[in-house]
N, C-alpha and C positions, 0 to 999 in steps of 0.2 A: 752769108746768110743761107739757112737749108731753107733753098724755094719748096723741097718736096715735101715739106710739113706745111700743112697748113695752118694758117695764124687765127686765135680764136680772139675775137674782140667778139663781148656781148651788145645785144642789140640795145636793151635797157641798161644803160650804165648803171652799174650799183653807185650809191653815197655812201660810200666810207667814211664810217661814224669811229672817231675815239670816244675814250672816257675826254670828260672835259679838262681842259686845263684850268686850273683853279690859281688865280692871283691874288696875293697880298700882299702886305711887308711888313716887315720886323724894324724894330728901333734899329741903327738911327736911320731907319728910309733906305732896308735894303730889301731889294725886289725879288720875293720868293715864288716860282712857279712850281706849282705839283699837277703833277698826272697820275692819278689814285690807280692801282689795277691790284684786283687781290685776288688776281689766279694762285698766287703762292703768298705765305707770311714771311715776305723779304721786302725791305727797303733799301733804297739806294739813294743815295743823297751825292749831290754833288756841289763840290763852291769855286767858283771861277770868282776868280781877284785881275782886272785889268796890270796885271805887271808880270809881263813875259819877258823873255830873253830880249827882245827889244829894246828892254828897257838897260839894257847892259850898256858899258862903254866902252871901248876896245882896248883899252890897256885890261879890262876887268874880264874878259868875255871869256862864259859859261859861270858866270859868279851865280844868276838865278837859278841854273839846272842844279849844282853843287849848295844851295841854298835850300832848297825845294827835297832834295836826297837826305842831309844833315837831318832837315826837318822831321825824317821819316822816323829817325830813331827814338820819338816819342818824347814826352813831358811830364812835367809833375818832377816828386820827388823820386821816383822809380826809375831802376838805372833800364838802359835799354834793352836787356833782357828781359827783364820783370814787365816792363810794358807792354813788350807784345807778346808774354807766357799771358796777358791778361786777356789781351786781343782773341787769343786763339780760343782763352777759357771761352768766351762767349762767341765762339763760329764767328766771330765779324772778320773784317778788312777794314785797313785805314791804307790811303797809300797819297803821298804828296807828289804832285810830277808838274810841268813847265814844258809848256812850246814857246813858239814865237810871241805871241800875243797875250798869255793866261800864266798866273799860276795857280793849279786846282789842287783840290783837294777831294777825295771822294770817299764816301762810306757806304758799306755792304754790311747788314744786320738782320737777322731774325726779328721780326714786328716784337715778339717780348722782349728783346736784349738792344732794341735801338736806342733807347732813353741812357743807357749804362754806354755802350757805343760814342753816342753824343757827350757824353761825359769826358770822356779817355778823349777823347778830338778835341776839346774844352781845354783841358791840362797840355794838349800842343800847342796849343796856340797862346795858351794865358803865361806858361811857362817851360817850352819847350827845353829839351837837355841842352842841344850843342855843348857837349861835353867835348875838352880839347882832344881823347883818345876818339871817339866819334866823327868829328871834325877831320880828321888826319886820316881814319879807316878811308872815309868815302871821298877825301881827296886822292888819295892815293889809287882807290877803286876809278874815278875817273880819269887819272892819267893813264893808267895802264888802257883802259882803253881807247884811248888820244891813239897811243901808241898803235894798237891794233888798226886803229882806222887803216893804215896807210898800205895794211895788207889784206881790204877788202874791197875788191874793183865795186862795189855798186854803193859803199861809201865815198869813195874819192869821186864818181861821176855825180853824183848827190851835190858834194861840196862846190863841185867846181861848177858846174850847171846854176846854182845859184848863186854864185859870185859873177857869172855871165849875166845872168839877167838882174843886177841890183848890184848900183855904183856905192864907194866905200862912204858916201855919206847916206845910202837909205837906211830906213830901220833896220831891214830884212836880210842886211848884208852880212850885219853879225851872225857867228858861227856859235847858234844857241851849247855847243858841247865847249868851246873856248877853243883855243890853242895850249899848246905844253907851257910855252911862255906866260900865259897870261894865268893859267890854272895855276902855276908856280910862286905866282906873286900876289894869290889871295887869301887872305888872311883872315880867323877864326872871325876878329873884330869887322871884317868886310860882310861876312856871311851875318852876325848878329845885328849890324846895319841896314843889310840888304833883306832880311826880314822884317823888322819894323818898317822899315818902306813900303814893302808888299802891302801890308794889312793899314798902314797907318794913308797909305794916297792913292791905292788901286781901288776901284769902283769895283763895285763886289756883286753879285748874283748867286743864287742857289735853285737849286735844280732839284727836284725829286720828285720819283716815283716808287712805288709801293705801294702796301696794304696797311695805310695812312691816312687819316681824316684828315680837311688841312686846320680845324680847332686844336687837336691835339699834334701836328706839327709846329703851329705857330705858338703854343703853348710852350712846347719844349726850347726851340729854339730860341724863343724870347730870353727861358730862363738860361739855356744854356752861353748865349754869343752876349750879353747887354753888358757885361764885365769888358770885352774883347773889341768890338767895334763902335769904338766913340764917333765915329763919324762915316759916314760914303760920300764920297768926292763924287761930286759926278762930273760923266766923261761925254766930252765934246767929239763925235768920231767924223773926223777929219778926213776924208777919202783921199788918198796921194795920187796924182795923174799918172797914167798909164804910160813910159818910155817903150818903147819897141827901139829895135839897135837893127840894123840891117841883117840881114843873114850872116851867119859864118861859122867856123868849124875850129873847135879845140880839142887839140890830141894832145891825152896825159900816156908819155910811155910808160908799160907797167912789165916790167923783165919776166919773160918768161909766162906772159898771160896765155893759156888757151882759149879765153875768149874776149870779145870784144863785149864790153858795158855798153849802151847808147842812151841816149838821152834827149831830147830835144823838145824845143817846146819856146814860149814868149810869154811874159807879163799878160796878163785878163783882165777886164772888168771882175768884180764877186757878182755870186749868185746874189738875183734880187726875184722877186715875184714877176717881175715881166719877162725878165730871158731864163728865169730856172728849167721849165717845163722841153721850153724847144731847144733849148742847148744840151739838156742831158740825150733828150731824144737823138738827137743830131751824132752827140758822142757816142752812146751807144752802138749805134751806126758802122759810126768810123774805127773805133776800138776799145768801146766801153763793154763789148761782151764776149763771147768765145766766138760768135757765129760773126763778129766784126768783118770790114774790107780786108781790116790789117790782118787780123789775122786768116782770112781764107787766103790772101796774099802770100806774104812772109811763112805764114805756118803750111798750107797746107798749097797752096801752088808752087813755091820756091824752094821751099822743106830746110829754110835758116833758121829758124828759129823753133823753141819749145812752143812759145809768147810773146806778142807783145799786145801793148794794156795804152790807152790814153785817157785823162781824165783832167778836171777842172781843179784845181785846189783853193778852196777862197779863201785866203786869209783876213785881218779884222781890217784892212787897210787898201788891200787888192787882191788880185788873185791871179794864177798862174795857170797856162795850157800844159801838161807834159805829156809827152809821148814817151814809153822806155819800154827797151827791149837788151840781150844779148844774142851774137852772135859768132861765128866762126870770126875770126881777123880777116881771112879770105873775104870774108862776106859782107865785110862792113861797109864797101862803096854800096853794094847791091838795096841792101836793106835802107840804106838812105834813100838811096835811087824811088827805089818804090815805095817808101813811107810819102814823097814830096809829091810821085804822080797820084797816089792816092785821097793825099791833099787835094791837088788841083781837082780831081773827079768829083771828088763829094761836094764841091761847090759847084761845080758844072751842070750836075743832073744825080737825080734821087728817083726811084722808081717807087710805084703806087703797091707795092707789092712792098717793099722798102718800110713804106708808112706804115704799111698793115700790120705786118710782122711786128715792127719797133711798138708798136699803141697796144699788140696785143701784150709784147712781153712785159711791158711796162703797169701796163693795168693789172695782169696775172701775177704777179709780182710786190705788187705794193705793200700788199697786208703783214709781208715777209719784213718790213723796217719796222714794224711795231710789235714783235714776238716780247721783246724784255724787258725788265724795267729801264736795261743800260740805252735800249731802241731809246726808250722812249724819253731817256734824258737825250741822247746823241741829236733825237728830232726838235726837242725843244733849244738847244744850243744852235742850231741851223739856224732856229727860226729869229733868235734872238740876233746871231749872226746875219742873217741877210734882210733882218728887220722884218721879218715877214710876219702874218696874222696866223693865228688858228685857221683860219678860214681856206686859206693857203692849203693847208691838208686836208681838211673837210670837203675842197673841190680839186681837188686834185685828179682823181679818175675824170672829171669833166672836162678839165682842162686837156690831157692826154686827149681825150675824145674830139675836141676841138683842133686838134695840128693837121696843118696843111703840109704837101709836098713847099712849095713856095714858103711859110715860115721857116721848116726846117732850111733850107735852103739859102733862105735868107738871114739864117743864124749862123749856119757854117760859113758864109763869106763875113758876117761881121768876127768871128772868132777863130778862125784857122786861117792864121797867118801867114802863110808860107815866106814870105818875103822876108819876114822878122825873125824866122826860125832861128837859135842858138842851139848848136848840136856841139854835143859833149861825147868823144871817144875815148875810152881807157881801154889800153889793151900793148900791146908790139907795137909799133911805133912803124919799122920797115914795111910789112904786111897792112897797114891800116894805109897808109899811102901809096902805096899798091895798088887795094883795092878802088883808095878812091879816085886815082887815074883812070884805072880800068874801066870806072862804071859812067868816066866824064862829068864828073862831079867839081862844078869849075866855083868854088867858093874860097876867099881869100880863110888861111888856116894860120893859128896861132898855137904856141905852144905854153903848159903849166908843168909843174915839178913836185913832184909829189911832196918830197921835201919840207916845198914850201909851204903844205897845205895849213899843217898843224904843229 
């Protein structure tokens, strides 16, 4: 943190005021939320389906990313050129994509070309192509790059960091891109199964923002989806218990790395309305910003590193701490060394100077998550995601206003686990064991094979 700037929190908090969020829903009882903004004549829509990669099996896995891509090549009677030459006529974006948890669907259109837009997305879904020449392009596109994975160090520490924290019976342990094996042995009839599944038992939501009323949203949509969605399941969400695994340390040898990938981090609570506020604060802190511990440490006291970044990831089930950075291989004990005593500090003691800073950047800051329409679907996803209200945003500079040195502090010892840390090194194998004698880094160390990954 630059002490010599000084931090501006205002005396009178402002209320940050959105446009409202407007609720409804369409047959059969799926819950539409809009956030109207018509600084510009663009709408963005967006449709999360509860059936992500998750929802894979492991003989199958990456069947829903490959399911989700097929998809993208459009519907109707129109080969998949002609679809999207039609797309482009009218300036939109259609684009299908799959994480863990979701499979979405989004749309970008000019306010007069939405209605048309919504149509063309109508004909994907009512009667999408999966033509077998389509089917086999984008299988083929996804092995190729299986393959490439295995020659990108901050893929392989990616893969293998979460195979560390998530045993081979959790959801989250499947490998949303698959393996070369499993991608091999999915079949045109899998992908045309595994799409009727999507829409036919995934709990569905819609998300939009634009220069949109929500009468004539819920108008179109009515007419457009009530052929398509005969039903929405609804989903019972299930929070999975939190494993932490003791410390320890995996080195993936990578031939000929110049640098070392790192990785580290342990299973979370998700963001909820009670610890969102003090835990970003806290992160920010420690390595949510440039002016962080880590990085005045590592970056600019040590000079190992460009970066490094820590942040929270909530998934729909739990959620994860990481820290990442690279380094020289020389440097890999060092960088551990003082990522752990930086940990220990920031639960030890937090300066009032600390808070200032953190409350000003945060409040100065805010207005900047709500610039676009995507803002302001990404904010309503969070919120759905961590069950939170409107409300939640509407006080959110108050709440910022309200953090204690003692909260923050009491949120870094519940969430920065040192003891639980899984650390993921890719790089030279000789050198990385090297360094971590060097820096007395006394952690039992296991080793992965690249090989094996995928």
């Amino acid at each position: 943190m630059n002490t010599a700037i000084k931090p501006f929190f205002p005396k009178k908090l402002p209320r940050f005021t959105l446009p409202d969020f407007e609720r409804f829903e369409i047959a059969p009882g799926i819950p539409v939320i809009l956030c109207r903004n018509s600084t510009v004549p663009l709408v963005t829509l967006s449709f999360s389906i509860n059936q992500g990669s998750r929802g894979d099996t492991l003989p199958k896995q990456g069947l829903t990313q490959l399911t989700m891509q097929v998809l993208n090549e459009g519907g109707g009677d129109f080969t998949s050129s002609e679809f999207h030459d039609r797309i482009d006529d009218l300036g939109s974006n259609i684009v299908c994509f799959s994480n863990e948890d979701y499979a979405r669907i989004q749309i970008t259109a000019l306010r007069e070309n939405f209605a048309d837009t919504l149509a063309l997305l109508s004909l994907m879904l009512l009667k999408p192509i999966f033509s077998e020449t389509d089917y086999a392009r984008e299988k083929n596109n996804l092995m190729v790059r299986l393959s490439q994975l295995a020659d990108r160090p901050e893929s392989i520490v990616d893969k293998v960091f979460n195979d560390s924290l998530f045993a081979e019976d959790h959801p989250y342990y499947l490998n949303a891109s698959g393996k070369k094996s499993t991608m091999e042995s999915i079949t045109l009839s899998d992908v045309q199964n595994r799409f009727k599944t999507i829409l036919q038992s995934g709990h569905t939501e819609i998300f939009c923002a634009g220069d949109i009323d929500a009468a004539s949203l819920k108008e179109l949509l009515s007419a457009s989806l009530s052929a398509i969605f005969k039903v929405n399941p609804v989903f019972t969400k299930t929070l999975l218990p939190i494993v932490h695994k003791p410390a320890g340390i995996i080195i993936v040898h990578k031939e000929g790395a110049e640098q070392t990938e790192l990785m580290l981090g342990h299973q979370s609570i998700k963001s909820t309305e009670t610890n969102h506020v003090s835990r970003t604060a806290v992160n920010s802190l420690f390595g949510g910003q440039f002016s962080s511990r880590l990085n005045l440490n590592l970056r600019e006291k040590h000079g190992i590193t460009y970066g490094v970044n820590s942040y929270f990831n909530s998934l729909q089930l739990c959620g994860e701490f990481i820290i990442s950075t690279s380094v020289a291989p020389k440097d890999s004990g060092t960088a551990i060394q003082q990522i752990l005593i930086e940990l220990d500090k920031i639960r030890q003691k937090i300066s009032n100077k600390e808070l200032a800073f953190v409350k000003s950047s945060m409040v100065n800051r805010f207005a900047l998550n709500f610039e676009t329409n995507m803002h302001l679907i990404m904010n309503s996803l969070m919120l759905r995601a961590g069950e939170m209200t409107e409300d939640y945003i509407q006080n959110f500079v108050p709440r910022v206003g309200e953090l204690s040195v003692d909260m923050l502090l009491a949120s870094a010892r519940e969430h920065f686990l040192p003891e639980n840390m899984q650390i993921v090194l890719v790089g030279d194998k000789v050198s990385i064991e090297k360094s971590l004698a060097d820096a007395k880094i006394n952690l039992p160390i296991s080793y992965r094979e690249i090989a094996d990954l995928w």
